[in-house]
N, C-alpha and C positions, 0 to 999 in steps of 0.2 A: 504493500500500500504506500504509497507515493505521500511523504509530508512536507507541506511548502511552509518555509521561511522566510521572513521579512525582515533583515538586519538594516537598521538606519542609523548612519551617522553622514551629516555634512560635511562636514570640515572638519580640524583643517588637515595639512600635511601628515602629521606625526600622529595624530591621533587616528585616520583614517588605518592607517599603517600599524596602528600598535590594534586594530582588529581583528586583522588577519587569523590570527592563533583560535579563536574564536569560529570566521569562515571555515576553515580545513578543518579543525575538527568539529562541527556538524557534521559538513559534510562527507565524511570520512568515518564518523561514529555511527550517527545517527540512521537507520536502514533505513533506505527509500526517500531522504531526504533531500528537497528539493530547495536550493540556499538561493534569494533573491537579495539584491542588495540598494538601497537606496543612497542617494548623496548628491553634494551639487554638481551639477555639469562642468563646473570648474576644474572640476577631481577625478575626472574620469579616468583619466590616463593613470591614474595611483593603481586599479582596479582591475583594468581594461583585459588583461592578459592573464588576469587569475584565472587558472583553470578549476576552480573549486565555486566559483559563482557560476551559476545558470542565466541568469539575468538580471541586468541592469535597469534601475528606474531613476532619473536624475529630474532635480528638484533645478530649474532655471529661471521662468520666471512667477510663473502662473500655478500656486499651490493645490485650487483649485482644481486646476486642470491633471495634476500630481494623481490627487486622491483619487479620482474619476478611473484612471488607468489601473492602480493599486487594486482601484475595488473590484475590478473585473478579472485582477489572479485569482482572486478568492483565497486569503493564504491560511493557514490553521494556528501560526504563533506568528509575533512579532518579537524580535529581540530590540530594544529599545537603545541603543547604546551612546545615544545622544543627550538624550531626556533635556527637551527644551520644549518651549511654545510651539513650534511648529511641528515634532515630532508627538508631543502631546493632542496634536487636533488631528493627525492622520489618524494615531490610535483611537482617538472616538469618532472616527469616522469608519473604522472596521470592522468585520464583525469578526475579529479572533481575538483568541487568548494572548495576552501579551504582557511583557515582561522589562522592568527598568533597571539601567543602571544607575547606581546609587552615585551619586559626585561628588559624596562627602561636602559639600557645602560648610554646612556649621564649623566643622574640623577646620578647614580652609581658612573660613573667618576667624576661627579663635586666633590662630598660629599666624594669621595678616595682623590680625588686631592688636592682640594681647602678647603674643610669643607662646601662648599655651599650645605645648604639642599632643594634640590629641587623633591626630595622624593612623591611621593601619601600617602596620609594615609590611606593607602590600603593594607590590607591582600591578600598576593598574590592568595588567594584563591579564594578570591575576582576579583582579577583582572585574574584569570582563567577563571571564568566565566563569567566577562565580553567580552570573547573572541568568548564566541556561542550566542552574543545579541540577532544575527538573529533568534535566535528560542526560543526566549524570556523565559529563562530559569529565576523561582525562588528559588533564595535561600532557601532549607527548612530548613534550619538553624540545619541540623543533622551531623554536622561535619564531621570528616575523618571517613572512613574507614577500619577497615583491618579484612581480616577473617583467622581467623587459622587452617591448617586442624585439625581433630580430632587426627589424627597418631604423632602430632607434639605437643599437648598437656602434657607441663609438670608436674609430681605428685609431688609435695612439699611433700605430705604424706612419702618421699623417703628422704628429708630433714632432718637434727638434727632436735631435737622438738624446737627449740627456733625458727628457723626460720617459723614454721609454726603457728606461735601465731603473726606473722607481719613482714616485713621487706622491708627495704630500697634498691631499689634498684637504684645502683649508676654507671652509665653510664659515665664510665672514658674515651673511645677512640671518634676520630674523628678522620675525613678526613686530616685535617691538625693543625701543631702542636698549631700553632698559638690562637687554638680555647681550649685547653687542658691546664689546671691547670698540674704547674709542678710537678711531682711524688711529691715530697716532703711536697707541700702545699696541695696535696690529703691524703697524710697519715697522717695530721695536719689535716685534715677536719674528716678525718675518725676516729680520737682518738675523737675529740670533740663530734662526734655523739654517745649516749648513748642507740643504738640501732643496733639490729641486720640488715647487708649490705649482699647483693651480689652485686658483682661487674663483671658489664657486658662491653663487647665488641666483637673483634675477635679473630681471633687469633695471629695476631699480637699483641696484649696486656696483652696473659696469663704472661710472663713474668716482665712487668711491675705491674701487679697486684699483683705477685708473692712481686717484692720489696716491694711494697705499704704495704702488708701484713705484712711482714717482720718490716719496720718503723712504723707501729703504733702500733706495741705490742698490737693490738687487739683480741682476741679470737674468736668475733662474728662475723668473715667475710669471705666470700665463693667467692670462685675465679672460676667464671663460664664462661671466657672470653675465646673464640673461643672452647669450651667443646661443647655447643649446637649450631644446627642452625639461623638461622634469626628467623625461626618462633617460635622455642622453644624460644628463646632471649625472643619474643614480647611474649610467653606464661608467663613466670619470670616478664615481666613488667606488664603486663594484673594482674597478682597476687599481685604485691607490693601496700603497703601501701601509698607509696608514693616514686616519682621516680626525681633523683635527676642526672641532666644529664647537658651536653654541650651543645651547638648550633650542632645538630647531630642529624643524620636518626632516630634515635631509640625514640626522642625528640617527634619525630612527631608520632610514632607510640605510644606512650604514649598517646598522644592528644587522638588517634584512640579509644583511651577505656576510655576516660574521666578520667585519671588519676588526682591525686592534684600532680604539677609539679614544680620544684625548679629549672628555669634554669640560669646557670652560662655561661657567653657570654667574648668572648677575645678581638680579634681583629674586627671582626664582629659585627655588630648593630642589634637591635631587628627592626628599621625605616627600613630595607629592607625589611619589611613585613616578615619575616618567624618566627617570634614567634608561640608557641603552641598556637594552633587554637583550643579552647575547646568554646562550646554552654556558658559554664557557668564560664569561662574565671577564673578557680581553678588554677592559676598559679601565683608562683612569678619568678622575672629577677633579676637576681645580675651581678650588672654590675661597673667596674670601670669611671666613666662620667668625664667630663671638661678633657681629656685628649687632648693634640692637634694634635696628632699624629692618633687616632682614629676617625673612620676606617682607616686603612691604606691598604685592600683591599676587593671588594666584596666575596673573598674566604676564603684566609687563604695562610700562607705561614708556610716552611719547620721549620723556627726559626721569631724571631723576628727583624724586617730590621733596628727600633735602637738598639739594641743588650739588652735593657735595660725589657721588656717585662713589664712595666708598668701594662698594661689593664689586666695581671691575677696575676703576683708577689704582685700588692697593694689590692687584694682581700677581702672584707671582711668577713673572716672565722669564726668567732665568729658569727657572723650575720647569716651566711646560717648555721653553727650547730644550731645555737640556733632555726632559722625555722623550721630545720628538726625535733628537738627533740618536740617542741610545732606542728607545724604542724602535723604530727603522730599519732595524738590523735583524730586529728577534727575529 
């Protein structure tokens, strides 16, 4: 007997990607189960090549029009993994049984607010899964996912030749600034590294990479930020030696290829559970600690709210070159 699912999450990057584990084992577990998956049009390409989705429903403009399509798979559960307004009116708009994840919220708030950690010590990936208990899903402990099409496969062989004997690649952008090493203590990270970078993001960041380049008078660094797509991006990371990134989508997609991961963390805590989620936990966290003002939010803000940016200005740059350039070897 055939059971259709309905996993919804929009956005963004990293969290689409920390769902995966969840996809495959449905449908891998569950007999006869039929894994649908909802999100924005934006994020398709995150998806597009899973082969453990059956089909795609993307949220663009007209939610409306969303539901309308939804209701005519007719599905038997809903996995909720979003749990906002707009995933809240699809669900009372369907007739199945459906299931939330939990956001911890309050926890959230305390630990912004107060400093009080009242946190799980749980990978939210973990706590994704605990969200299908009812179909007793196990862990196979084979981490994220992501698949690349073939067409979106980058040739390094098209590279200088230094970059194709190893290289770093260094994931300068995120979602917000607050989580971003300031241009300046990048191009001070990127002098320190005695190895060949690309430097990835969107396109909003060719520019900034353009300076970063500029200030470390380095020769060995390629400015690949909004040049390729998402999935070319994850092809550059899929290939680097080792990838040295923010609390950012691409962080996770790193994980997805068991990358050795160097991540540098701002205003945001690793105790949110979204650290790189690798089988064999090849990651380090560089992190400014005993600050009293961190977290100062479960996101990220435009600038820093004491103006003084502590949690990435006191960084220790010596320490993560020195990773990178030992690191690179193992």
């Amino acid at each position: 007997m055939k059971i259709k699912f309905l996993i919804i999450r929009f956005s963004s990057i990293g969290d689409i990607v920390l769902t995966t584990p969840v996809v495959r084992c449905l449908k891998k577990q569950v007999e006869g189960s039929e894994v649908h998956y909802v999100t924005k049009l934006q994020f398709a390409s995150l998806l597009s090549s899973n082969p453990y989705i059956d089909k795609f429903h993307y949220l663009d403009k007209s939610l409306n029009t969303l539901i309308k399509e939804l209701k005519e798979a007719e599905f038997d559960y809903i996995i909720d993994l979003h749990h906002n307004i707009r995933s809240s009116i699809i669900k009372s708009n369907l007739k199945a049984i459906s299931f939330s994840f939990n956001k911890i919220n309050i926890q959230k708030w305390l630990i912004t607010r107060f400093k009080i950690n009242k946190l799980p010590h749980k990978h939210i990936v973990d706590r994704y899964l605990e969200t299908c208990s009812l179909f007793e899903l196990v862990n196979d402990n084979k981490g994220l996912d992501f698949f690349i099409d073939q067409n979106n496969e980058v040739d390094i062989n098209v590279f200088p030749e230094i970059y194709r004997q190893g290289y770093i690649a260094f994931v300068i952008g995120a979602k917000h600034a607050t989580k971003q090493l300031p241009n300046d203590k990048i191009a001070q990270l990127c002098k320190s590294v005695k190895l060949p970078i690309v430097l990835l993001g969107g396109k909003e960041d060719f520019e900034k990479a353009e300076l970063i380049i500029d200030h470390s008078k380095k020769n060995d660094i390629l400015n690949a930020c909004g040049i390729y797509n998402l999935q070319q991006s994850a092809s550059l990371i899929k290939q680097a030696n080792i990838v040295l990134t923010h609390d950012t989508g691409l962080m996770h997609i790193a994980a997805a290829f068991n990358k050795k991961i160097l991540s540098i963390w701002g205003n945001t805590i690793p105790e949110f559970g979204m650290y790189p989620y690798l089988p064999k936990e090849d990651y380090q966290i560089f992190e400014v600690k005993n600050l009293k003002c961190r977290p100062c939010s479960k996101l990220g803000y435009s600038k820093c709210p004491k103006g003084h940016f502590k949690c990435m200005n006191e960084q220790d740059l010596k320490s993560i070159a020195q990773s990178c350039n030992e690191y690179f070897y193992l």
